[in-house]
Structure formats: C-alpha cells, structure tokens
N, C-alpha and C positions, 0 to 999 in steps of 0.2 A: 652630127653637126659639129663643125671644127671650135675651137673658142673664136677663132675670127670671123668666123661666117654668123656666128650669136650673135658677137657684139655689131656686127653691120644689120643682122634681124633687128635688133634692139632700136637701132637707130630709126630704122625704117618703119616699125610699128609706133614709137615714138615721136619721131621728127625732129630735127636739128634746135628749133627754135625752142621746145620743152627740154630737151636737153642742157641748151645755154643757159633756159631762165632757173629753170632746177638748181645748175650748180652756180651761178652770179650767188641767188637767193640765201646761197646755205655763209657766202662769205660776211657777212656783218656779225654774224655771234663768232665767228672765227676771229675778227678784231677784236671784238669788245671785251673781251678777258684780258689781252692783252693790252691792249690803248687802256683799257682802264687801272691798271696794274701800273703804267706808266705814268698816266695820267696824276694819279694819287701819290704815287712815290717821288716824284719829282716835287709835285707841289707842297707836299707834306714832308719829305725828307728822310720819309720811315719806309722803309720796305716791308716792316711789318702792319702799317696801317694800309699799303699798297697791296699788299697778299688779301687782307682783309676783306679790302671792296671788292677784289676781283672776285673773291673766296664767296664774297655775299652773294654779287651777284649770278653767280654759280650754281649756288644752291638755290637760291630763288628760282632758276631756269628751273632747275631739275625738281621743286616741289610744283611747278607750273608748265611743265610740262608734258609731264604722263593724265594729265588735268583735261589739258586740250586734245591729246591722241584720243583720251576717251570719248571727249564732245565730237571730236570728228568723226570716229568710229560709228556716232549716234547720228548724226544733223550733218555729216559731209564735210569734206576738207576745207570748201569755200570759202565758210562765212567765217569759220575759225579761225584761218589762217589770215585772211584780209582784215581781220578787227586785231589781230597781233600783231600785224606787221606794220600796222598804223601805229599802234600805242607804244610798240618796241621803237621805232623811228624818232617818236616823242621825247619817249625815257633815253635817250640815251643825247636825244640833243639837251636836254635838262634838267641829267650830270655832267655836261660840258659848263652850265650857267652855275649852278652850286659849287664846283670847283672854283669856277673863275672870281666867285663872290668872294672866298675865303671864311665859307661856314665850317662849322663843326662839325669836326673827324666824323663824328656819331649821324649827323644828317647826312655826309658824303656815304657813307657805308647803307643806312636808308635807303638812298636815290638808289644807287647800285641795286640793290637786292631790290626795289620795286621796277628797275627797268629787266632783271634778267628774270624778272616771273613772267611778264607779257613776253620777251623774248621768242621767235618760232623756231622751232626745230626740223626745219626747210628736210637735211638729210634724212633721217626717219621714217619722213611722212613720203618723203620721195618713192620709199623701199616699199611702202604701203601699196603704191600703185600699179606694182610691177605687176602682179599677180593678175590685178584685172586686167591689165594690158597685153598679156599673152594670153587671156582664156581663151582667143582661139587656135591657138596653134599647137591643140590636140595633146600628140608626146612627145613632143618638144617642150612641154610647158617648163618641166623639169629643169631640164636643162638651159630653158634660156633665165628661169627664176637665182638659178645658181649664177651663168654670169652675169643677169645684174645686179647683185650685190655682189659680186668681185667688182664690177665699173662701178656702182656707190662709196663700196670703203675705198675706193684711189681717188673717187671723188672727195669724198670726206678726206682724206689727207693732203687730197694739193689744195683744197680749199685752206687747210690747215697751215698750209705752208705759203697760199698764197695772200690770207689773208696778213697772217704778223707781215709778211715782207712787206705788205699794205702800209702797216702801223710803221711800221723801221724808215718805210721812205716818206713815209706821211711827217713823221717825228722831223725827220732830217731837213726835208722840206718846207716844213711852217710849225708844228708844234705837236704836244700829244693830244690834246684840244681838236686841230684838226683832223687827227686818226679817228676819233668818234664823229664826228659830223660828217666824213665819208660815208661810214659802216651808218649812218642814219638814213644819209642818202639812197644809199644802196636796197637798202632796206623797206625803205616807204617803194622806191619804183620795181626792183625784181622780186621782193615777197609779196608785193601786192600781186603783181605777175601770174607767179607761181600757184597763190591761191585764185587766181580769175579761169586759169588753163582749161581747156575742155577736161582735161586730163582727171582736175578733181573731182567731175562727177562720176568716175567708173568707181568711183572709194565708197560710196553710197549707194547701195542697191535695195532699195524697197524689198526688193523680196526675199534676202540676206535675212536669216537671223540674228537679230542684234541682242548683244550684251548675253549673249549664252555659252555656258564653259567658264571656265576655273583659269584667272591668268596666273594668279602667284602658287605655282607648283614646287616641288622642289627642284628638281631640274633649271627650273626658269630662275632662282634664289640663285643656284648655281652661277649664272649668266651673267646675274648684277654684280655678284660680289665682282667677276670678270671684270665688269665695265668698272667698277670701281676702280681696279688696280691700274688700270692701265688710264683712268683719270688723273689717278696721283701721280703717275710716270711725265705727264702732259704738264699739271701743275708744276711739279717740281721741276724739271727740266728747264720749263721756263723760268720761272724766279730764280735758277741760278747762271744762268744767263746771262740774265738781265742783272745781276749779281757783277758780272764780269766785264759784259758793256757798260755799264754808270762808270766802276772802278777806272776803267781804262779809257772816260771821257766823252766816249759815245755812246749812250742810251740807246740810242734810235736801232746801234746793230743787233741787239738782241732780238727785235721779230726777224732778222735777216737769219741769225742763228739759228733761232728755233724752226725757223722754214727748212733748215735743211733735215729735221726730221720728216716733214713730210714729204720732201721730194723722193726720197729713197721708199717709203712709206707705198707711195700713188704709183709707183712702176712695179715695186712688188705686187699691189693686189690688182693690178692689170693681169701681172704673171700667173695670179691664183686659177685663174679661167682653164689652164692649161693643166692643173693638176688633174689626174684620173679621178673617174668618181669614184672606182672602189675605196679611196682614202677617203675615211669618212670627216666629218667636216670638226669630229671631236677629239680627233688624232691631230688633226692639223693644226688645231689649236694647244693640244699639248706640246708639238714641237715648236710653234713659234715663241709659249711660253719660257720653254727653256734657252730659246734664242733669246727673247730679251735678256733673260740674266745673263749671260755668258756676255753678251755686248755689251749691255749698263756698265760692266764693270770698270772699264777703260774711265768713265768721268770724275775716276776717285783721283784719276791720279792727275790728270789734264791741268795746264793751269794758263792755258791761253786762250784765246779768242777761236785759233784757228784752227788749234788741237781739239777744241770743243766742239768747233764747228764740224771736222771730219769725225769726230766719234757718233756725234750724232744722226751725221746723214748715217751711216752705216747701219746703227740701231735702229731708224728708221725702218729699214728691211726686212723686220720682224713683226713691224706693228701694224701693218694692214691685213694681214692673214690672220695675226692673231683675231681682229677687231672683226673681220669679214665670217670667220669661222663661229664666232660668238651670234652675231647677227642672227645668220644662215641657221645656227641650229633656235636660233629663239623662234624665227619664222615658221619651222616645222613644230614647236612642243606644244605651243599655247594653239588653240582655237582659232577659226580664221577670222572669227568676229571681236577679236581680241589684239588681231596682228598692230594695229595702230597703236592701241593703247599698250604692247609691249615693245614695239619699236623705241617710242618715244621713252619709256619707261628704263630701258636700256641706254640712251641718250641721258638719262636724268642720272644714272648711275655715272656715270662718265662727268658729268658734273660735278657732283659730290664730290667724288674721287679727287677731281682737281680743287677744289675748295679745301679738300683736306691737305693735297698735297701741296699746294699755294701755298696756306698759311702756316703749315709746320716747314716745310721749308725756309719763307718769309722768316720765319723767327730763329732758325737755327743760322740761317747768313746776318742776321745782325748782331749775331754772338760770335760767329765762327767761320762765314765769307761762304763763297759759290761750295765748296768743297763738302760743307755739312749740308747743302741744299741738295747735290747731287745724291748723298746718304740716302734720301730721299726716293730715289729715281730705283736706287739698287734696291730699295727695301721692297717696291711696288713689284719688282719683276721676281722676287723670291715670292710673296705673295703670288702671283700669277703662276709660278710655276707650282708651285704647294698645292695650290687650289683645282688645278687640270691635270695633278697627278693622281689625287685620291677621288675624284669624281669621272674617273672615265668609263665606266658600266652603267651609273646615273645616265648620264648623257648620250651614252649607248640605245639605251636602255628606250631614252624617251621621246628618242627622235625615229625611233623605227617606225614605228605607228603612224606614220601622216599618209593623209589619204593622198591618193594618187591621184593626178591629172585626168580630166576627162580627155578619153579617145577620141572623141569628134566636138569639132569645133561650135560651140553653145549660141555666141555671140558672133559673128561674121565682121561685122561692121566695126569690130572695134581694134580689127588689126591693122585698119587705115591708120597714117598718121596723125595723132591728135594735136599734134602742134603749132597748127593753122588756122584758119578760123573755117567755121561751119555754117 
C-alpha cells in the first residue's frame, strides 16, 4: 500500500468530519501558551513574568495531562475529554478577567497553571484511536498505524503554526485578550466534539485489559526526555521572537513567526509516510536530531524579523520526524493498555520542556534580548542530538517486540466511517 493510498484509507475508515473536529480541537492549547505569554507581557511589561504564566500554565497541562490519558485509558475518552474541555474553555476565559482586573503577578501565574491543568490534549488522545480504527484491516494494520501518526505529527504542527498565527492576527486585530477568548471558543464547541465522536468509544473496550504492563520503562524515559527537548526548542524559539516582535513594535508578529516553524514542520511529516519501513523509526529520529542542531544554529546570528522568520520555517523540516519518530516508537514499547496514558505522557514532556524553555529564555532576553533566548533553542537540539546518539540499541532494542497485527479482520464494522452519526 502506497503512503497515498493509506492516507486516502485513513480518511475513509475515519471520515472527513472526525478528521476536521480532531484537528479544530487540538488548536486552543496551541494558542494559549502563546496568547497567554502575550497576554501577561504586555500587560505586565515583563517577559519574565510573561514566560512565567505561560511556563505555569505548561506545566500544569503536562502534570494533568497524563492524569486524564490514564482516566481515559480506564472509563473511555468521552466523559474525560468533554468535562476538560468545558473547564479548559472556563479557565482560560477567567485569565482573560484577572488579567484585565490588574491583580497580582502571583494570582495571574495561579489562573494560568489552573487553567493548563484541565487543558486537553486533543492530539494524543487522537493517536489513541488509530489502532482501534484499523483493527480491521488485517496487515495493513501496520502500516496504515505508521502513517497516521506521520498525518498526526503534521497535524500537530500546522495546528502549531496555525494556532499562534491565530494569536498574531487576533492580537493585531482586537488585542491579546481576544486571542484567549477564541482558543475558549474553539475550545468549549470542537473539544466538546471531539470527545462526543462515535470515534471515542473504540478507545474503551470492556474486554481490553486495563491498567496491565509497566509504562515507565527505560526506553519509554528515553522518549520523555525526547519530548522534553524539543519542548524547550518550542518554548524558547518563541519567547525570542516575541523578543524581536515587541522590540520592533509589533507584538502581534511573533505568532506569525513562530508559525512558520510549523508550516515546514506539517509538509515534512506528511513526507515521513513515504520513508521505507526498513528505516526504523529510531534512526530516523537520530537523524532529524542532528538536523535540528545543524539548523538551530543560524538563530544565533539572525537579528531581524525576517531572517528569523526564514531560519525557522527551515528548522521546522526537522521537527515533525523528529516528534513523529518519538511518538511511533512510544506507541510500539509501552503496553496497549497503556498507549493513552503514554501518548499523553509524552505530550506532558513537551510541556515541561517548554515551561523550561519559556522561562529561561524569558529571563535571559531581559538581560540579554532575542539572541540569548535563541541560546536556548541551540542548547535543546544538542540535547536531542546527545540523547538519540547514545540510546540507539535501547530503542532498538525495545521496539522489536510489539506484537504484530491480527491477520483477519476482528471487528468488521468499525472500518465504516465513524464520523457521522449512527
């Protein structure tokens, strides 16, 4: 099967409408690090108090996150994701009202980190569902599970790229105020969606073994620290950006900027579909780590707008392979009764990572301007490279062993399209 003939299966066993609301869904946490980052810096005047909230609310996602992939794992995507996507909708229109009060740094940073705890992690849980939505189509399972997570991670980056441009023209528009009340919008109607879909009940199977097997392996350690780095790469890239937008009067361009990491990002891991399988999925991760470092390097020296902006679509080019290859091997190590609660877990690293890389950035541009923030950016991808050089027999190692696809098709009825109503 071609990657184009997958990706037109994929569609077909899914259906267009699950597809839309999947990827609408995943864009409100793609704004709100950024809107909120804007948000606070503007109004406070600190880009260290601004890295902060965004940093909180970050972390918050990522300590409530792998929280929820486990509950869903247990009790089904539905009710999980429809009670977060209401209270994430909430929190974020009520850091829009504490901001506009003029309360204390300390209660803005609060609100933040209480709304990115309920926050969902739409892409993730999306990745969750693949598996049972090919169980029938025997041996092909393989391969069509491969490219949809290459069309998730391109999802996850144009959502990446299309949310800040959200925030950039939202900013430009009416204010950073109305960037969050968007991503609220967005939020309460396609996460509600998202978790209503026929689609969530294939994630719950009564007869599934639940909560059996070991998620944190080392191989799987391996994985986070991954998502880590290339969290900080996310973080910091932005805060110096946005660094270079205020400086030069337009705030609002820096989601514009930071968009063009993921547009190069979302055609790359389109592209991945097309790699042979014999390249296994932790080679491919070592090469694109060493591509980010060799690309990062250019942001050391950039000092425009629009030198920024083309370094980074470029670097972009590395980071959906990289992100997709991490994924993909997490999906094979851990247990299948565990695949949510490490999807999302891997998601929660990718948080962190920007939390960390936000706010040590944040502080080094208020000493030292975009250029000590990009520092940042380079340090993450030597990390990444370090990291997927001396673990490549681990990860060899522990991706061999996943059990293989059932030969005949189990379930029949569930390679209709679930995207419609029943």
């Amino acid at each position: 099967m071609t990657p184009l003939a997958s990706y037109r299966r994929l569609l077909s066993i899914a259906g267009p409408t699950y597809v839309l609301v999947a990827f609408v869904g995943r864009l409100p946490l793609a704004m709100s690090q950024l809107g909120t980052l804007l948000l606070v810096s503007t109004a406070t005047g600190s880009y260290g108090v601004g890295g902060l909230s965004a940093g909180a609310l970050a972390v918050a996602n990522a300590v409530g996150a792998p929280v929820a992939g486990s509950l869903a794992d247990r009790v089904g995507q539905r009710p999980v994701v429809l009670v977060q996507s209401l209270l994430g909708a909430t929190g974020l229109a009520a850091l829009v009202a504490v901001v506009g009060s003029g309360a204390a740094d300390a209660l803005v940073v609060l609100t933040a980190a209480a709304t990115g705890l309920v926050l969902p992690q739409v892409g993730p849980l999306a990745r969750v569902r693949w598996r049972p939505l090919t169980r029938a189509t025997g041996t092909h399972q393989r391969r069509l599970v491969d490219a949809a997570f290459s069309y998730e991670g391109a999802a996850d980056e144009a959502s990446f790229a299309i949310g800040p441009a959200l925030v950039g023209l939202s900013v430009a528009a009416f204010s950073p105020s109305g960037a969050l009340l968007l991503a609220a919008v967005l939020l309460a109607v396609f996460g509600s969606a998202f978790a209503l879909d026929p689609s969530a009940r294939l994630t719950h199977d009564a007869d599934r073994a639940v909560g059996t097997g070991r998620l944190l392996g080392a191989a799987f350690g391996v994985l986070v620290l991954a998502q880590v780095s290339i969290g900080m790469l996310f973080g910091a890239t932005q805060t110096g950006a946005t660094v270079l937008a205020t400086d030069a009067g337009t705030p609002g361009v820096a989601g514009l900027v930071h968009a063009t990491l993921g547009v190069g990002s979302a055609l790359a891991g389109l592209a991945t579909a097309y790699v042979p399988e014999r390249f296994g999925h932790e080679r491919r991760a070592l090469v694109a780590a060493w591509a980010l470092l060799a690309l990062s390097l250019p942001l050391l020296v950039v000092g425009s707008l629009a030198g920024t902006a083309a370094t980074v679509l470029v670097l972009g080019v590395a980071v959906a392979p990289y992100m997709i290859a991490v994924f993909s091997l997490a999906e094979r190590v851990v247990p299948p009764a565990k695949v949510g609660a490490a999807m999302t877990t891997l998601a929660s690293a990718t948080g962190l990572g920007y939390a960390l890389g936000s706010s040590l950035a944040g502080r080094l541009a208020d000493a030292a301007g975009a250029t000590a923030a990009f520092g940042v950016t380079v340090g993450a991808t030597v990390l990444a490279a370090a990291l997927m050089s001396t673990q490549q027999q681990r990860l060899r190692t522990a991706s061999v062993g996943e059990p293989s696809p059932p030969a005949t098709p189990a379930e029949p009825w569930v390679a209709a399209p679930v995207g419609g109503s029943r």
